[in-house]
C-alpha distance (Angstrom), angle and dihedral (degrees) to the residues before:
residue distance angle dihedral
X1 . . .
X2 3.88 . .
X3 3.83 89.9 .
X4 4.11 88.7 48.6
X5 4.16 90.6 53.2
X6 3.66 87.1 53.0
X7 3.23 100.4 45.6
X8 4.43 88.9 52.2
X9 4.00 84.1 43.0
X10 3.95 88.5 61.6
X11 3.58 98.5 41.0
X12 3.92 91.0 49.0
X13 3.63 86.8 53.7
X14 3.56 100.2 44.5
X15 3.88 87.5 55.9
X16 3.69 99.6 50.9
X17 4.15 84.6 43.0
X18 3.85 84.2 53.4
X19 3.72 93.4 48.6
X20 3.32 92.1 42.6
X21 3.76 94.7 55.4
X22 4.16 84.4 52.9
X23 3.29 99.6 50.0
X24 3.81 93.1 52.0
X25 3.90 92.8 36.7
X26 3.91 89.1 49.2
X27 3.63 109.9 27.5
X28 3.88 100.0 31.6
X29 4.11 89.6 54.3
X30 3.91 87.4 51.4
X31 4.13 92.7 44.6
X32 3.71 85.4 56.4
X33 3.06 107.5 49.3
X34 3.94 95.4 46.3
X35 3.98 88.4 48.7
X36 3.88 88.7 61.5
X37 3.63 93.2 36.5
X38 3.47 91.1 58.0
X39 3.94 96.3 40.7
X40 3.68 92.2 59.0
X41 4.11 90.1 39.9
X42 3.97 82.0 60.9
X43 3.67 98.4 47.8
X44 4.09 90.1 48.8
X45 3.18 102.3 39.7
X46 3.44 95.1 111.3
X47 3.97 104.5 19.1
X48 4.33 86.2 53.1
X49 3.47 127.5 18.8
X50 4.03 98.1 166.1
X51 4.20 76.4 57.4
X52 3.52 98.6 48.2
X53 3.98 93.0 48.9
X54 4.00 81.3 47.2
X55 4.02 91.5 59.2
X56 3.64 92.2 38.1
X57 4.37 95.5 59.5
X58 3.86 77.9 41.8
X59 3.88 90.8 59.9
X60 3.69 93.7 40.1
X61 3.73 97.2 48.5
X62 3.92 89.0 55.6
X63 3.44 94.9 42.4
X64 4.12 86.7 58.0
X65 3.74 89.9 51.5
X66 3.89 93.8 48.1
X67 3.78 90.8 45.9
X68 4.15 84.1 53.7
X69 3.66 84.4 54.4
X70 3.39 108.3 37.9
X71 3.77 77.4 52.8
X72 3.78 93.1 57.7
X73 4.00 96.0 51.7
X74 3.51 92.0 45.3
X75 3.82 93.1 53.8
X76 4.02 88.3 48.2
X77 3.82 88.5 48.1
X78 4.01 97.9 58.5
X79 4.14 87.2 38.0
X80 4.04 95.5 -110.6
X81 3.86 107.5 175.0
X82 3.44 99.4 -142.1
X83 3.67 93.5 43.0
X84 3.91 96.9 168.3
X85 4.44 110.6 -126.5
X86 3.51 111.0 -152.8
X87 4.19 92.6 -130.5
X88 3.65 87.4 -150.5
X89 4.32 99.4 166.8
X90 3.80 138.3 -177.3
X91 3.76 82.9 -92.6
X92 3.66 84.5 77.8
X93 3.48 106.3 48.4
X94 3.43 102.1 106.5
X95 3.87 85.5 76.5
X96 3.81 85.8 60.3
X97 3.87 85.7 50.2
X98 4.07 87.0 50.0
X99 4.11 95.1 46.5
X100 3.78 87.8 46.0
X101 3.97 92.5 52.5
X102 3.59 88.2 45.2
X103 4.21 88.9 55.2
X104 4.33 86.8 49.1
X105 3.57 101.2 -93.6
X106 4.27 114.6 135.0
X107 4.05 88.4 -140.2
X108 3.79 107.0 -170.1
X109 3.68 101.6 -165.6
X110 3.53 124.7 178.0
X111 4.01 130.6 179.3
X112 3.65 126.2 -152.8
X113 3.79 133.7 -171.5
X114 4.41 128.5 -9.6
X115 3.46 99.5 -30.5
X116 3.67 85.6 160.2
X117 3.83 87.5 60.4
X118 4.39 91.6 57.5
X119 3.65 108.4 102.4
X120 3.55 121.2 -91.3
X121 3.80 94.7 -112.6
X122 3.81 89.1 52.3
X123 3.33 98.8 38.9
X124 4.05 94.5 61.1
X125 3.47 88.6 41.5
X126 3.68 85.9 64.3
X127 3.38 92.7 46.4
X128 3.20 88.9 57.2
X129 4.22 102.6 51.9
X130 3.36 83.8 51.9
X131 3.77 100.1 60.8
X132 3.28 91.3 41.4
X133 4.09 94.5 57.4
X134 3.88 87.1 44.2
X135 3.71 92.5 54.1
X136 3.89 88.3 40.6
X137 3.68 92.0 59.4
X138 3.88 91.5 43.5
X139 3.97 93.9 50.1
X140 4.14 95.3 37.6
X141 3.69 110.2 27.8
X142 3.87 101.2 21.6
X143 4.14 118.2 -157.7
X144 3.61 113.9 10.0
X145 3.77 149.2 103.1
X146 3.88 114.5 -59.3
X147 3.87 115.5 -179.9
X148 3.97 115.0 -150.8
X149 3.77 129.0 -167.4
X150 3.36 133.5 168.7
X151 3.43 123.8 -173.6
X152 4.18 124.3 -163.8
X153 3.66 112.3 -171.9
X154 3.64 143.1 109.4
């Protein structure tokens, strides 16, 4: 019985600890990248208006995607079934690239080999590392060169 508890304890807390790690890879990337977008919107507003506009699609595009997967947590959190996961995969990453341009990073990305072949698991985890360097380098280093590769091979 004791052995049983424990056993729910630690896969309770291995969920919340997985949507944590979501909701910080997800959200936090998309609160970033809005937060600079709108800094440099403010600073141009009057200087460049085509730029400000720019930042401003930038900022609601993200917020979309974080809506979709704030959407997705909360579904998992109240137990829905068909608790809709944004399948967001290293195929897409050169919107991450785009979204990080937009927010003043020089991203460099380059992709090599069938990344469409990597399994899905693996392939949104890489998704994933990604967005979490490009919002790294946004939040810690600010403007700048950042040089992405991925690489899908044997």
């Amino acid at each position: 019985e004791r052995a049983a508890l424990a056993e729910r304890r630690a896969a309770v807390l291995a969920q919340r600890n997985r949507l944590a790690r979501e909701l910080h890879d997800s959200i936090g990337h998309t609160l970033t990248t809005s937060t600079i977008q709108a800094a440099a919107a403010a600073e141009l507003v009057e200087a460049d208006p085509a730029q400000v506009r720019r930042a401003l699609g930038t900022i609601e595009e993200a917020s979309r995607s974080a809506l979709e997967d704030l959407d997705h947590v909360l579904g998992l959190l109240r137990e829905e079934p068909a608790a809709k996961e944004p399948q967001r995969t290293l195929a897409e990453v050169d919107v991450l690239a785009v979204r990080a341009r937009e927010a003043g990073l020089d991203v460099r990305l380059a992709v090599t080999g069938p990344v469409a072949a990597l399994p899905a698991a693996v392939s949104r985890e890489g998704y994933r590392i990604v967005q979490e360097g490009l919002t790294n380098a946004l939040r810690h280093a600010g403007p700048g060169a950042v040089d992405v590769r991925v690489e899908a091979g044997p």
